[in-house]
C-alpha positions in Angstrom: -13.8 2.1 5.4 -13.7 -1.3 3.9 -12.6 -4.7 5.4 -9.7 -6.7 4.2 -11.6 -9.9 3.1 -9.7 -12.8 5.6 -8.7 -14.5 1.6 -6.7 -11.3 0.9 -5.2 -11.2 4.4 -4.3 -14.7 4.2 -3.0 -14.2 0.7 -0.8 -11.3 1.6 0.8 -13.4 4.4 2.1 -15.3 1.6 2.6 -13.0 -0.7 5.7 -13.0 -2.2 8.4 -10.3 -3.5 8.2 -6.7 -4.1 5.0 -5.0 -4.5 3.9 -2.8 -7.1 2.8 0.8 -5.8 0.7 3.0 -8.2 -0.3 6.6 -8.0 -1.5 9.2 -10.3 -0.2 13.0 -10.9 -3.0 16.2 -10.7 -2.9 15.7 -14.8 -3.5 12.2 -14.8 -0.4 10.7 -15.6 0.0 7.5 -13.4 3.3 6.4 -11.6 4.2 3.0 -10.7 7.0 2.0 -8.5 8.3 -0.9 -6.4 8.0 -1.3 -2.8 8.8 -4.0 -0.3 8.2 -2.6 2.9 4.8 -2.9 3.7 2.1 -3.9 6.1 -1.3 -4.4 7.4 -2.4 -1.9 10.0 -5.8 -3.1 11.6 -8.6 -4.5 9.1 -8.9 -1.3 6.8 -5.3 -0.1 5.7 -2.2 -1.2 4.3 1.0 0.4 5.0 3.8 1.5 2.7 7.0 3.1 4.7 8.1 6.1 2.5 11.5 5.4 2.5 12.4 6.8 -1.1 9.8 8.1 -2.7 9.6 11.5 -4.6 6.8 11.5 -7.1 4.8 9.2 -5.6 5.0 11.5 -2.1 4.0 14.6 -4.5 1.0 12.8 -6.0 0.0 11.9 -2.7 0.1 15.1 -1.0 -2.0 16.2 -4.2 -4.5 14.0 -3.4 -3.5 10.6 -5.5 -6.1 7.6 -5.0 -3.7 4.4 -5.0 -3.4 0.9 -5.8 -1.1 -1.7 -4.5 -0.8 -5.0 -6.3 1.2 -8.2 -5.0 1.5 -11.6 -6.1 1.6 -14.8 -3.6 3.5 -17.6 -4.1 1.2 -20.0 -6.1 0.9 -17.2 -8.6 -2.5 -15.3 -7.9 -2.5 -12.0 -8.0 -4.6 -9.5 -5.7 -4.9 -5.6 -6.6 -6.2 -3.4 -3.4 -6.9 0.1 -4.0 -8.2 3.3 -1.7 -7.8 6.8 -0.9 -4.1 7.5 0.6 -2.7 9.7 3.9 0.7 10.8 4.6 1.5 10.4 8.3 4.6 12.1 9.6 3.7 11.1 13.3 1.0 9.4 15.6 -0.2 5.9 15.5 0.1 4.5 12.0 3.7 5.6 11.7 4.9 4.8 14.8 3.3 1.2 13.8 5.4 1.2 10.5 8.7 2.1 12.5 8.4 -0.6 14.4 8.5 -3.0 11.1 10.8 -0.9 8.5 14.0 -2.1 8.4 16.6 0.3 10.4 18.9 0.6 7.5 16.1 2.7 5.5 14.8 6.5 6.5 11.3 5.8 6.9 10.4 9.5 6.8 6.9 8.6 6.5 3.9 6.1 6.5 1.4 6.0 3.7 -1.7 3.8 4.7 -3.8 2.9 1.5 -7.1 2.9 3.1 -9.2 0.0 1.8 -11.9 0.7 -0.8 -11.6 -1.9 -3.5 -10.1 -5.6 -3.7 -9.7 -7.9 -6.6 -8.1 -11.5 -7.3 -7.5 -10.8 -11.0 -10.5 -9.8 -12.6 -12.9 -10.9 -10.1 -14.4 -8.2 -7.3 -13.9 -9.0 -3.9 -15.0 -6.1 -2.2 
């Protein structure tokens, strides 16, 4: 697995609003929804707390590759994208519980792990 670059990390801490959450279905078609509870877990994954997903949690029990894409406050934009797991239990959810907010379900943690990291069009990893 891939490294958050330290710009990216820095940039996420000030990123700002919602974050966009893409997937794809087993045909192809792409979905794209809004999240806002997410989080870094270690230097390889970031988190999304499943809270009310329905065909984003089918595409990614099918396999989906994803891509989440946030904004900071200055106006850049950074695009991260990685193979996706579904954990019910163990480490990475009990890590997102500890963040979600109470008042949503949390049935879940989806950790996007790294493989890909641009700042617009430019590459970083």
């Amino acid at each position: 697995m891939a490294t958050l670059p330290q710009i990216v990390r820095e940039a996420w801490e000030a990123h700002e609003g919602a974050v966009i959450f893409s997937t794809v279905n087993a045909a192809g078609a792409p979905n794209v929804i809004y999240v806002t509870c997410v989080g870094i877990f270690g230097d390889d994954r970031l988190v999304v707390a499943d809270n009310y997903m329905s065909k984003t949690r089918d595409n990614i029990l099918a396999g989906s590759k994803g891509s989440l894409l946030f904004i900071t406050k200055e106006g850049k934009a950074y695009q991260v994208n990685g193979s996706l797991e579904y954990h019910k239990d163990g480490e990475i959810f009990d890590d997102m519980k500890k963040w979600n907010p109470g008042n949503h379900p949390g049935h879940a943690a989806v950790a996007l792990s790294i493989e890909e990291v641009y700042s617009g069009a430019e590459k970083l990893l």
